[in-house]
C-alpha distance (Angstrom), angle and dihedral (degrees) to the residues before:
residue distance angle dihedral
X1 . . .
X2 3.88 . .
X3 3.86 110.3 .
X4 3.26 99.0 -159.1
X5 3.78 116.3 122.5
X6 3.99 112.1 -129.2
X7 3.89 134.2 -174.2
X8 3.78 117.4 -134.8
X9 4.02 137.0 -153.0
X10 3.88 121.1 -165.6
X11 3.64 123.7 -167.6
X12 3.48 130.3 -168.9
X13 3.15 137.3 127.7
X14 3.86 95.0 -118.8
X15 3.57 121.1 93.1
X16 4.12 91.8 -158.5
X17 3.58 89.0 41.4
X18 3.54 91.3 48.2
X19 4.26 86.1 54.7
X20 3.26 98.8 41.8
X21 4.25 94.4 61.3
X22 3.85 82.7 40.6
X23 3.24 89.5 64.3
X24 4.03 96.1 38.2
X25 3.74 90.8 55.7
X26 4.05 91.8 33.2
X27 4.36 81.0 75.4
X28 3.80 93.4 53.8
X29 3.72 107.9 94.2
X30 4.25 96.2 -156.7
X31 3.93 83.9 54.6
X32 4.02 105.1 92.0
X33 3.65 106.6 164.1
X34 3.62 129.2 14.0
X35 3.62 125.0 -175.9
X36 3.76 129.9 -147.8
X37 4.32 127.8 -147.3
X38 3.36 139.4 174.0
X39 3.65 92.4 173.9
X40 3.62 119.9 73.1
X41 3.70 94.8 -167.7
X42 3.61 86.5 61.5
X43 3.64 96.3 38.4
X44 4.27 84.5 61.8
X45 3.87 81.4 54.2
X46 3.25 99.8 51.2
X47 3.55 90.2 44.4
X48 3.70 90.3 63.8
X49 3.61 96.9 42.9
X50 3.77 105.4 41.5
X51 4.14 127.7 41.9
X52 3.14 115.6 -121.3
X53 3.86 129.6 174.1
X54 3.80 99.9 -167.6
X55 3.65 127.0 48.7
X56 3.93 119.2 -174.2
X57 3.35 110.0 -164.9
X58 4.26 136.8 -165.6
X59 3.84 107.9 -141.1
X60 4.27 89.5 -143.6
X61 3.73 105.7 50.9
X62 3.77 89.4 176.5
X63 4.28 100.5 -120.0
X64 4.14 86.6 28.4
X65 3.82 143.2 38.9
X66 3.81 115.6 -115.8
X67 3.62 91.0 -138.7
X68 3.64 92.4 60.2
X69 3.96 90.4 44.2
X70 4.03 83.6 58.1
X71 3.74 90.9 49.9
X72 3.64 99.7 50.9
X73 3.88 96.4 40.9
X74 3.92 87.4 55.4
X75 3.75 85.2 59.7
X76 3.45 100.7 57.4
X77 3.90 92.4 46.8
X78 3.26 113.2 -79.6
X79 3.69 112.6 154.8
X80 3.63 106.4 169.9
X81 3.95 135.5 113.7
X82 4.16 111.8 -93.3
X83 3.52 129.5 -159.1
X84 3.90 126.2 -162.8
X85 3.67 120.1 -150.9
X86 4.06 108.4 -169.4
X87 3.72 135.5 -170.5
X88 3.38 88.0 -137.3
X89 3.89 130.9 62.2
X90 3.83 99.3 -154.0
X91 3.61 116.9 152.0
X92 3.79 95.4 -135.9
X93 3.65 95.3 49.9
X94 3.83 81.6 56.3
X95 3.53 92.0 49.7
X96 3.78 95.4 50.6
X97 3.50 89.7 49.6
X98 3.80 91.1 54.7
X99 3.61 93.9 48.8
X100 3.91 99.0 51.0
X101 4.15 79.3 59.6
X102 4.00 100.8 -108.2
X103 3.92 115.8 157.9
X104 3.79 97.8 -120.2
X105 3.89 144.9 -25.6
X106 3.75 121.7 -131.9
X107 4.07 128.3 179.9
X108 3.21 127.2 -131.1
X109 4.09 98.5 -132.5
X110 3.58 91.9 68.7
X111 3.38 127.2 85.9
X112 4.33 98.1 -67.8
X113 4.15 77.4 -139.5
X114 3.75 88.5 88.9
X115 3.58 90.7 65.6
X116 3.85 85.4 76.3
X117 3.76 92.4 50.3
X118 3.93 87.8 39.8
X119 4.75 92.4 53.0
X120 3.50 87.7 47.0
X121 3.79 105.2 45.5
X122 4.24 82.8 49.0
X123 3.84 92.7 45.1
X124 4.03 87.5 57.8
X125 3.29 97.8 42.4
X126 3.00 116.1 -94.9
X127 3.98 139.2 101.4
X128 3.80 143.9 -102.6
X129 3.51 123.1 -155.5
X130 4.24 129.4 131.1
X131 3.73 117.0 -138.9
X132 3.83 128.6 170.0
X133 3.47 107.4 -91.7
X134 4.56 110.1 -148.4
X135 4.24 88.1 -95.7
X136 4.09 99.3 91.8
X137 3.37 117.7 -115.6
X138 3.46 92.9 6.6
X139 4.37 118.9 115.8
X140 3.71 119.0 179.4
X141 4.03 127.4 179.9
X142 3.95 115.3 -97.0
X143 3.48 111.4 -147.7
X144 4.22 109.1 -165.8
X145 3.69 122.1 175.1
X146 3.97 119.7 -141.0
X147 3.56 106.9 -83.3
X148 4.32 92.4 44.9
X149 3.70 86.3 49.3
X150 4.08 96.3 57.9
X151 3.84 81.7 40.5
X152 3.49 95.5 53.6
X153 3.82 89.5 57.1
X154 3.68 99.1 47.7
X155 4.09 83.4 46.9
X156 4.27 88.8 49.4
X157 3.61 88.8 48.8
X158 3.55 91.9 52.1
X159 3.62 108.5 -119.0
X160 4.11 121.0 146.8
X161 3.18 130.7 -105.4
X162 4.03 94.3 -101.4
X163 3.67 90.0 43.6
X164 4.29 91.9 62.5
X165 3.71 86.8 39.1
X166 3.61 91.7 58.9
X167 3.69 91.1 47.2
X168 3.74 100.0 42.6
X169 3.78 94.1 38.3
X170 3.43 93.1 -131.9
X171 4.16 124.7 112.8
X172 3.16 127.6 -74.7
X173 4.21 89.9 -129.0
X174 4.30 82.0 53.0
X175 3.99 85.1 58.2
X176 3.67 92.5 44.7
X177 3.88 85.0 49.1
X178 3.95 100.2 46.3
X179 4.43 84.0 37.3
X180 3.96 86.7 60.6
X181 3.64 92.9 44.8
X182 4.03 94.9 57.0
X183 3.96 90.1 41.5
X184 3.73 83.5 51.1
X185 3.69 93.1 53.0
X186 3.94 99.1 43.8
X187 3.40 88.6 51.6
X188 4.08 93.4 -120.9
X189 4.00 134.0 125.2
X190 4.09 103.6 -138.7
X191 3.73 139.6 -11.0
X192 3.16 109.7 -68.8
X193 3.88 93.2 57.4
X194 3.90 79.5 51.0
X195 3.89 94.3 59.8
X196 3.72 99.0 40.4
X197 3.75 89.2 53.3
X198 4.08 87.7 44.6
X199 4.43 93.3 49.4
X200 3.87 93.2 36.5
C-alpha cells in the first residue's frame, strides 16, 4: 500500500454523488483532504489554486464534458492522476478516456465499492479501465502498470514494435515483452483482437 498522503478534488455535478465518493475516499487512510464541486468553473479554479494529486472526475458535468475539463486542466499544469466515474458504461467512452491518458474509468451502476479498488490501483501506479475481453458477455478489470499503458497506446495507434522502441528508448525485445504482457491480460492473441476489444 502506497503511504504517501494525497489531496483529492471530485467534480460532479451531483451533490449525492459527490457524498457518496466522499465517503469512499473518507475510509482510505493515505487520502487527507478531499474536495467536493459541483461547479466546474470553480473546479478549474481550484485547480490552479490548490494541489491536488488526484482528480475524480464525472464524464457529464451538466453545462461541460468531463473529458474536455481533463484536457484543459492538463494545460494549465495539472500533473496529477484522474479518475472518471460515468453514468454510462459504454465501451467507447472508456476508450476515449483511456486515450486522453486518465488512470482508470469506473461506472456508476456498479457497485460504487470499486471506487476503492479503482483510487488505490491509480495511487500505485497502475490503471483501471474495463474492456470486453473475446468471451461474450463477459467484462473483467484490466489492471496495466505505467509503462504497458503508454505501450498500449502506441500498439492502438498502430505503430511497430521498432517504431515505440525508438520513441520510448527502450528495446525492441522490452516492447515485445511488455506487448505480450497486455495481450496476456486482455485475453487476446495479436493486435487486431487488441483494437476491437479497445473500440467496442
Amino acid at each position: 500500500m502506497n503511504q504517501r498522503v494525497i489531496n483529492c478534488l471530485v467534480v460532479d455535478d451531483h451533490p449525492l454523488v459527490c457524498l457518496a465518493i466522499k465517503n469512499i475516499l473518507s475510509s482510505l487512510s493515505y487520502v487527507a483532504e478531499i474536495s467536493t464541486v459541483y461547479d466546474a468553473t470553480y473546479a478549474h479554479t481550484l485547480l490552479k489554486s490548490q494541489s491536488f494529486e488526484l482528480l475524480i472526475l464525472d464524464v457529464d458535468l451538466g453545462s461541460s464534458d468531463g473529458f474536455d475539463f481533463y484536457r484543459r486542466a492538463k494545460a494549465h499544469g495539472y500533473k496529477g492522476k484522474v479518475l472518471f466515474v460515468s453514468g454510462s458504461d459504454s465501451q467507447r467512452l472508456t476508450d476515449m478516456a483511456f486515450r486522453i491518458g486518465a488512470d482508470g474509468y469506473i461506472c456508476k451502476s456498479e457497485d460504487f465499492t470499486i471506487l476503492r479498488d479503482a483510487v488505490d490501483g491509480i495511487i500505485n501506479g497502475y490503471t483501471f479501465f474495463k474492456f470486453r475481453t473475446s468471451q461474450p458477455l463477459t467484462q473483467q478489470t484490466v489492471a496495466l502498470s505505467e509503462r504497458e499503458t503508454v505501450v498500449m497506446k502506441y500498439l492502438v495507434q498502430g505503430k511497430a514494435n521498432k517504431e515505440i522502441a525508438d520513441i520510448l528508448s527502450i528495446s525492441g525485445k522490452t516492447v515485445s515483452t511488455y506487448k505480450k504482457r497486455i495481450l496476456d491480460k486482455y485475453q487476446v492473441s495479436n493486435v487486431f483482437e487488441l483494437l476491437k476489444v479497445a473500440d467496442t
